[in-house]
Every structure is written in C-alpha cells, then in structure tokens.
N, C-alpha and C positions, 0 to 999 in steps of 0.2 A: 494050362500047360499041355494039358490035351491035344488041344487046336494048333501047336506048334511044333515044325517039323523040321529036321536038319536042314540046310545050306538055304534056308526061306529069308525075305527080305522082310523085315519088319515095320510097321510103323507106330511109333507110341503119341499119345496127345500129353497132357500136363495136370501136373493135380499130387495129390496123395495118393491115390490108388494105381496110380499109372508106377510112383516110389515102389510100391510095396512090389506090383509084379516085377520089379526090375530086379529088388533084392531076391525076390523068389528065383527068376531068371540069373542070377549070378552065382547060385547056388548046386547048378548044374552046369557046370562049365564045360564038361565034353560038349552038353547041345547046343549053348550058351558062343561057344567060340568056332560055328561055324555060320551065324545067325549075323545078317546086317541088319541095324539099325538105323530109321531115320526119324526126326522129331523136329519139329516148328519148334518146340518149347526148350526155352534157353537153360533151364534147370532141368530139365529131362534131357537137353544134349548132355552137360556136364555131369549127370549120373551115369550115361551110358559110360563116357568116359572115366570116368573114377574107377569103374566097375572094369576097366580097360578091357570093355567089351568094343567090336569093330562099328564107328559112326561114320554116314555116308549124307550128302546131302541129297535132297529132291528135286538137283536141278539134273544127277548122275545119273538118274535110277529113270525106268519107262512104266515101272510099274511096282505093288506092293501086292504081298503074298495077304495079307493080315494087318487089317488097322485096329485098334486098340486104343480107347481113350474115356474118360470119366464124362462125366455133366453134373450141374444142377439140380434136373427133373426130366424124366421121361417117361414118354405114356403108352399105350397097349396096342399100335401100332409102331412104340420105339422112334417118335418123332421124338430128338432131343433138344434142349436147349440149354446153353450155355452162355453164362453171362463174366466170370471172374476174370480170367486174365486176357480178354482182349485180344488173341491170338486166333479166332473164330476161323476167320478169312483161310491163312494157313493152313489151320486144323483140317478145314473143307474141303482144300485141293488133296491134302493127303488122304482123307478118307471116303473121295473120289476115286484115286488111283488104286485103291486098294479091292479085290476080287473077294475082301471078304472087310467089312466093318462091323468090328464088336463092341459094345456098350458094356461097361463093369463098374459099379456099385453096391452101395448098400443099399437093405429094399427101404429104406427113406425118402430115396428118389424115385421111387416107381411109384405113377400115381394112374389114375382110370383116364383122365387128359388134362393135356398140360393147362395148368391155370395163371392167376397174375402172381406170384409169390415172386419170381424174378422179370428181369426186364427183358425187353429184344434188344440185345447190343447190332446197332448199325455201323458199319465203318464207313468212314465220307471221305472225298477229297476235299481238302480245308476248304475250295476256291467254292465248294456246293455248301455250304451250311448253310448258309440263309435259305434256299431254293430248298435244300434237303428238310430243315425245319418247318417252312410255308407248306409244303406238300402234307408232310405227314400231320401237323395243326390243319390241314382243311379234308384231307381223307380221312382221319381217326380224328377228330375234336374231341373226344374223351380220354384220348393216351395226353401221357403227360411226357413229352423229350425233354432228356438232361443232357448236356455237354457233358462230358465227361472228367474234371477238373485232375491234376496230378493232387497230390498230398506231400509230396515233396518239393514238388518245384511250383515257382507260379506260371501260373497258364493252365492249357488243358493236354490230355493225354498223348501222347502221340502213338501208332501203334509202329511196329517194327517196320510197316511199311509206310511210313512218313504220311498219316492220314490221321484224323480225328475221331473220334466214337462217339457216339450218340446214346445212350440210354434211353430207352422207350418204354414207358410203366402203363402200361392197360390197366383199365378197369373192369374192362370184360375181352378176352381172345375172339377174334372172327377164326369162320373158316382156315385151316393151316394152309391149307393149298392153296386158297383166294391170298394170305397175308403171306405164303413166303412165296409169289409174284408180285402181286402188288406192292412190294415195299423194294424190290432188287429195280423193278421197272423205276423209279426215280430218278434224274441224272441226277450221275456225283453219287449215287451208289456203289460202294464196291462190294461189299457182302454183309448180309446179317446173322447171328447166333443162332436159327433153328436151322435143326438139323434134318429135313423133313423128308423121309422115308429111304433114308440112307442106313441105317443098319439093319443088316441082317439078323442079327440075335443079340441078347443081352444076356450076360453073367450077373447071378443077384444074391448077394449075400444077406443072410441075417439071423435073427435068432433060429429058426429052424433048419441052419444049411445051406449051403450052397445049392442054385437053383438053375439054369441055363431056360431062357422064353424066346419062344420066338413073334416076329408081327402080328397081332388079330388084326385084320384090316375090314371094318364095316362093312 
C-alpha cells in the first residue's frame, strides 16, 4: 500500500494474492477511486469490477505506474516463474510497460534459484508444434514437453490468444539467460513463463513479517 499513490495507473497479474491486495485496496476508497486498473486476468478483471473500482484495458493506456503480480517460485535475483494459468504472454507485456514490477508472496516461493518443481510454460502457434516440440527434444533431450490438455473439454488448451501451451519439465535448469533466448528464438514461439530480470523488488510475507528484497545479481 505504501508503493501506491493517488491518480497512478495500476497493473495487477492473477492468483490469490493479487485477490487479497485488491480487498485490501477496496478498503481505502478515497485512494482506491482515483486509481486505474489494468489486468490480463479474467478473474482479477471482474474483481476489479465487483469491487466497482475503475478497469481500463492495455490496448488505452502507453504505460503502467506499478505492476503487481504473484508466481510459482522466485529466486535472489527475482527471476520468476510461472506456470498456472497460462496468461504468461499477457502478464509479460504488462509488466513491461510498467516503470516499476513487484513480485508478492509468501516466503515459500522464495528459493536461492529457480529449480525443476514447476515447468517452463511455452505458448506456440498451433501451425509450430511439431517444429516447436523437435527443437526443444533435440536442444534439451532431458526436458520432457507436454501439450497442454484441457480437463474440461477434449483437445488441448487454448490460451486467450487462440495458441497452445507447452509444458516443459527439466531435469536440471541451464543458464536463465542462455534458456530465456534460447527457447523465445524457436519459430512458432510466442512467449515462455520466466520472468527473467524483470522485477524490481519483491513483497514477502511469512512467519516473521512482512519483508520487501530487492535483486542480488552475481
């Protein structure tokens, strides 16, 4: 709440925690109702809304004051990754545009560097899968890519931008900087899940307090 300041343009990602600051945020309504909001994520748009806080989209806006979004895991230079809802691509342009990118969790997700406990979500254009799957089977031969299947419907995933997702499960992480080129260079790439030295600070709750860190960079 600190980091937010009257007539600012907001950007939120998607999750639980991104819920909670919003309640927090609706709770202050003087500051609350001069504050635009913008979100990729279709349950964080319609919070903003319920909350009959002001929602703009990111095609209006040149730029964002403050982005704000959860992960997975993130490590002690706050390279993040996220793998749940598939929205990654999104997530990225907004917390591109934004002059300040904040990470907020719990310290469960704060680890010394990112390991294999989740995947690299890749987004493809359907017509690359084959091509997209051959490449990363003959550059990584020890990752294991999964299509992404729905659980409600039959087929596979589709993301809001009418493309497919890949699941990529390491065995072991190369270089972040070698792997988050190395895998955007593919054709039929459109974006993957790490977030690689895009936040400026992280917010870190847990048994001892609330904590705000910033990047150690090797």
């Amino acid at each position: 709440m600190e980091l937010i300041k009257p007539g600012q343009t907001i950007g939120l990602g998607a999750g639980t925690t991104i819920a909670h600051l919003l309640a927090l945020l609706a709770t202050e309504r003087e500051l609350a109702g001069t504050l635009t909001f913008v979100s990729s994520s279709f349950k964080t748009a319609n919070l903003i809304k319920d909350y009959g806080l002001k929602l703009q989209t990111a095609l209006l806006i040149n730029n964002l004051d403050i982005y704000f979004d959860g992960c997975d895991q993130f490590d002690m230079e706050l390279n993040a990754l996220k793998s749940g809802g598939g929205i990654h691509t999104s997530e990225k342009i907004l917390a591109a545009m934004a002059k300040e990118f904040v990470l907020i969790g719990d310290s469960g997700k704060f680890v010394i560097a990112l390991d294999t406990s989740y995947p690299l979500v890749v987004e493809i254009l359907p017509g690359a899968l084959t091509l997209v799957l051959q490449r990363i089977g003959r550059d990584f031969p020890d990752a294991k890519p999964k299509i992404r299947m729905s659980q409600q419907k039959d087929g596979a995933v589709i993301s809001d931008n009418g493309n497919m997702l890949i699941d990529v499960y390491f065995n072991k992480l190369i270089a972040l900087d070698k792997l988050n080129i190395h895998i955007k260079m593919i054709p039929g790439v459109v974006e993957h899940s790490l977030f690689y030295r895009m936040a400026s600070k992280a917010i870190i709750a847990g048994e001892d307090g609330t904590r705000m860190v910033f990047p150690q960079y090797a």
